[in-house]
C-alpha positions in Angstrom: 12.4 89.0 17.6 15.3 87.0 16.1 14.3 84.2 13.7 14.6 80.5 15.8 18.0 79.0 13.7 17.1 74.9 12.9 18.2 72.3 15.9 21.6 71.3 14.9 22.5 69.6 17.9 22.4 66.0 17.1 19.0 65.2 18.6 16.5 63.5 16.1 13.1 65.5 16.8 9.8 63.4 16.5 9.6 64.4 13.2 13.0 62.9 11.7 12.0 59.9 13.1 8.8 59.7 12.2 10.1 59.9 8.8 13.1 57.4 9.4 10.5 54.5 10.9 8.1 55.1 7.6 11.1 54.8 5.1 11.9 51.7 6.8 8.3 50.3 6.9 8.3 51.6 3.1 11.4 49.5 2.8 10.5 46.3 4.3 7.1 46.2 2.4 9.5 46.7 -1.0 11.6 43.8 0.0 8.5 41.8 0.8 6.3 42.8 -2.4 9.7 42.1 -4.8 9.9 38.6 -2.5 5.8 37.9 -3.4 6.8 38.6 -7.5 9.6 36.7 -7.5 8.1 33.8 -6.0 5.1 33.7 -8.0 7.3 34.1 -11.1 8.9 30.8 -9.7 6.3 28.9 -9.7 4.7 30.1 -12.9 7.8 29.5 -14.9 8.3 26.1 -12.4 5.1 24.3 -13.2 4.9 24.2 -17.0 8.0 22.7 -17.1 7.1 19.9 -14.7 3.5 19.6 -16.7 5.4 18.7 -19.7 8.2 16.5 -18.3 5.2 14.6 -16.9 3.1 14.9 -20.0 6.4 13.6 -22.4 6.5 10.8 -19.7 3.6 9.7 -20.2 3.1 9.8 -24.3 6.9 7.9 -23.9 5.7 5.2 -21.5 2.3 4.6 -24.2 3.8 5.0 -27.1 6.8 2.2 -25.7 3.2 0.0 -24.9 1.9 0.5 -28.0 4.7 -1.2 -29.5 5.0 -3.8 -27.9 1.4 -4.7 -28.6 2.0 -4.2 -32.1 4.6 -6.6 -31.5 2.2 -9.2 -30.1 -0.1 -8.1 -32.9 2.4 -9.4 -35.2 4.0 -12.4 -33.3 1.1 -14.6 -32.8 0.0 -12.7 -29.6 3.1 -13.0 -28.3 5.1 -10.0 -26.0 8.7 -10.4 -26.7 9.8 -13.3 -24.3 13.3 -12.1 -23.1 14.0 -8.8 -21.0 17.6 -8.8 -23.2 16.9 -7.0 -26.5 13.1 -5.9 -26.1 14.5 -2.8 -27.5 16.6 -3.6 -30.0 13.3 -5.4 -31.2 11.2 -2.8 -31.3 13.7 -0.4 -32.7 14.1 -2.7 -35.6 10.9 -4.2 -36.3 8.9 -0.8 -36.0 11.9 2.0 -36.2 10.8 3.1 -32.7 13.3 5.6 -32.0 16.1 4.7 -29.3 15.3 8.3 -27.3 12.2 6.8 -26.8 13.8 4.6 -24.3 15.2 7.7 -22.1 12.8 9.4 -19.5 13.0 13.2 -19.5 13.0 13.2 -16.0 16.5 11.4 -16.1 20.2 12.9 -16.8 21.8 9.8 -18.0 21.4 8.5 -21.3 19.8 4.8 -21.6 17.0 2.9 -20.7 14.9 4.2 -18.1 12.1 2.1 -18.3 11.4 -1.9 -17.6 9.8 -4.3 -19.7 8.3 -7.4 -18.0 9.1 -10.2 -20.6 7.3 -13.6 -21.2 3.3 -13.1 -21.8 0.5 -13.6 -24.2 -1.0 -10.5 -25.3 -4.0 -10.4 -23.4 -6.6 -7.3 -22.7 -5.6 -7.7 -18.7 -6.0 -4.5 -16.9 -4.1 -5.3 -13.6 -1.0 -6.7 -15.8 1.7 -4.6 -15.7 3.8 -4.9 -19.1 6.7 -1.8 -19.2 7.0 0.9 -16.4 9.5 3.9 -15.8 12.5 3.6 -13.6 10.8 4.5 -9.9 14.1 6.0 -9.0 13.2 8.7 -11.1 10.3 10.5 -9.7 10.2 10.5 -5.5 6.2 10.7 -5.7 5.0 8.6 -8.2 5.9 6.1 -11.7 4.8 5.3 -14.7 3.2 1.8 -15.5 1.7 0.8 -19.1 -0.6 -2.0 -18.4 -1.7 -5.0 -21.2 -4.8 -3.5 -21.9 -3.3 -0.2 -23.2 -3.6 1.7 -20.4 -1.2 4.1 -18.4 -1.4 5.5 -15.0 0.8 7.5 -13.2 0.6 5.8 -9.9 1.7 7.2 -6.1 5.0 5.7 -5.4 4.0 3.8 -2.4 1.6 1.8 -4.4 3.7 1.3 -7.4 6.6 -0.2 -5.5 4.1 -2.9 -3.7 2.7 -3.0 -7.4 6.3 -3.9 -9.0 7.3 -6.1 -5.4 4.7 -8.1 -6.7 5.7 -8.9 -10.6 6.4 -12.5 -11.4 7.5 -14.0 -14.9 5.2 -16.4 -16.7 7.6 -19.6 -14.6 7.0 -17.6 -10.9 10.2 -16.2 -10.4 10.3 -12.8 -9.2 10.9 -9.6 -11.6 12.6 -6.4 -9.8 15.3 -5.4 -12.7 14.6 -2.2 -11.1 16.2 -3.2 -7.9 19.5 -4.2 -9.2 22.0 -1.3 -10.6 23.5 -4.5 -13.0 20.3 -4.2 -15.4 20.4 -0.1 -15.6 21.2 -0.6 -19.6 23.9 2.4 -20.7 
């Protein structure tokens, strides 16, 4: 009895395709696992970077407090009474670097942040005295308060916060709200 020659007529046997539907599984579960790692080295790499944008925000947004109530410290317990120059004050006075004045969540170079001019040092915990640009950050800003503190509040709140800032004569303060006062 002759010795059965292989099947070379074209037609896949069960086996061949057997073989064809696992390398493809195999396949699609390579793309899938590469897809996993890739995306998981995304948001390791991702999310320390983020932490310390937001953690060089913050220790920007104090340390731009801090002087200003060593300002009051030294000024009869008085803030700095004009919006105009704040900066060029504390840059002076206390050689507060002008960099300190840039977010790092922000491109452009200048002042990112707002002052509200016009009050008496006082330990207030609800008064809101410099806070960063809400423009930068879709889900939450930046406010220094009189009393020292900082919080990093949801953006919803902080823009009913900052709709509500008057000056020490009752007019309204929204610098942030007018391109005009965005200082280069």
């Amino acid at each position: 009895m002759p010795a059965e020659s292989p099947d070379t007529s074209g037609s896949d046997g069960p086996r061949r395709r057997r073989r064809r539907a696992l390398l493809l599984v195999g396949g699609i579960v390579v793309v899938a696992l590469v897809g996993v790692g890739l995306r998981s080295w995304y948001v390791a790499w991702t999310t320390p970077k983020e932490t310390a944008v937001d953690a060089l925000a913050w220790t920007r947004i104090q340390a731009i407090a801090q002087a200003l109530r060593l300002y009051a410290d030294t000024h009869a317990g008085q803030f700095p009474t004009n919006a105009d120059g704040w900066q060029d004050v504390l840059i002076a006075e206390f050689q507060v670097s002008p960099s300190i004045f840039t977010s790092p969540r922000s491109d452009a170079v200048g002042a990112d942040c707002f002052y509200v001019p016009g009050y008496a040092a006082t330990p207030d915990p609800a008064r809101v005295l410099v806070y960063e640009d809400p423009s930068l950050d879709p889900d939450k800003t930046l406010i220094a308060y009189a009393d020292g503190h900082v919080a990093s509040v949801p953006q919803a709140e902080a823009l009913r916060i900052l709709a509500g800032l008057t000056l020490p004569d009752g007019s309204h303060w929204a610098p942030h709200l007018d391109p005009t006062e965005r200082r280069p």
